[in-house]
N, C-alpha and C positions, 0 to 999 in steps of 0.2 A: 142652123137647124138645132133642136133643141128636145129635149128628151125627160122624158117624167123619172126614169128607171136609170141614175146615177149614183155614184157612192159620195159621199158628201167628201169633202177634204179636210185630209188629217192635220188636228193644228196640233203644233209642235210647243210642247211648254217650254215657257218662259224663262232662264236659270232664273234664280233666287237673288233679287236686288241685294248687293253690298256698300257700301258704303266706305269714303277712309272716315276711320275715327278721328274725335279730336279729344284727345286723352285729357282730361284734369286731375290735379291729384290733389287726394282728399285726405290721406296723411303720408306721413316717412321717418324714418327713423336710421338713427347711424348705425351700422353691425360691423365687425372685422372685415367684414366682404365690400364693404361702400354702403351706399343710402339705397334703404330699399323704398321704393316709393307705390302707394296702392293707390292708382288711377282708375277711374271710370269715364267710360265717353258721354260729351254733354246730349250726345243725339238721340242712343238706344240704348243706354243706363250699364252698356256692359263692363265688367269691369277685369285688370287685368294687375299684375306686379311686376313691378320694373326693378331693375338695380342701376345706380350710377354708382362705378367704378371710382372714378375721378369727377371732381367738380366741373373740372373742361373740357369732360367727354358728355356724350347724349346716350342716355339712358337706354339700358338694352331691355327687350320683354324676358323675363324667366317662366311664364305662363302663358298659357293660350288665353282668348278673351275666353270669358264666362258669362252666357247670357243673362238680361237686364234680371233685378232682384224683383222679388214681389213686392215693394214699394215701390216703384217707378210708376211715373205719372203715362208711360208713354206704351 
């Protein structure tokens, strides 16, 4: 049976596509603190600042990302 006088169904939004970055980095410089390094991701241009500590450790973030700059192609 079927009926003209129903509520339509509520669609539930979508969360907001994320992505993992893939950082490159586009300069660095040595400080007392280690090599700070300012990376942006190849995908959505955003960009972030690392520190390596030690040379044979893997770079930590000191910032949050920062959405893509006004030149970005994407």
């Amino acid at each position: 049976m079927t009926t003209l006088h129903t509520l339509p169904i509520p669609r539930i939004p979508l969360p907001a596509t994320t992505h993992e970055h893939a950082w490159l980095v586009d300069s660095r410089h040595r400080t007392s603190e280690g090599t700070l390094l300012y990376v942006r991701c190849a995908d959505c241009g955003s960009h972030r600042l690392d520190v390596q500590v030690h040379p044979q450790q893997p770079p930590a973030a000191l910032t949050r990302e920062i959405g893509k700059t006004s030149g970005s192609t994407r």
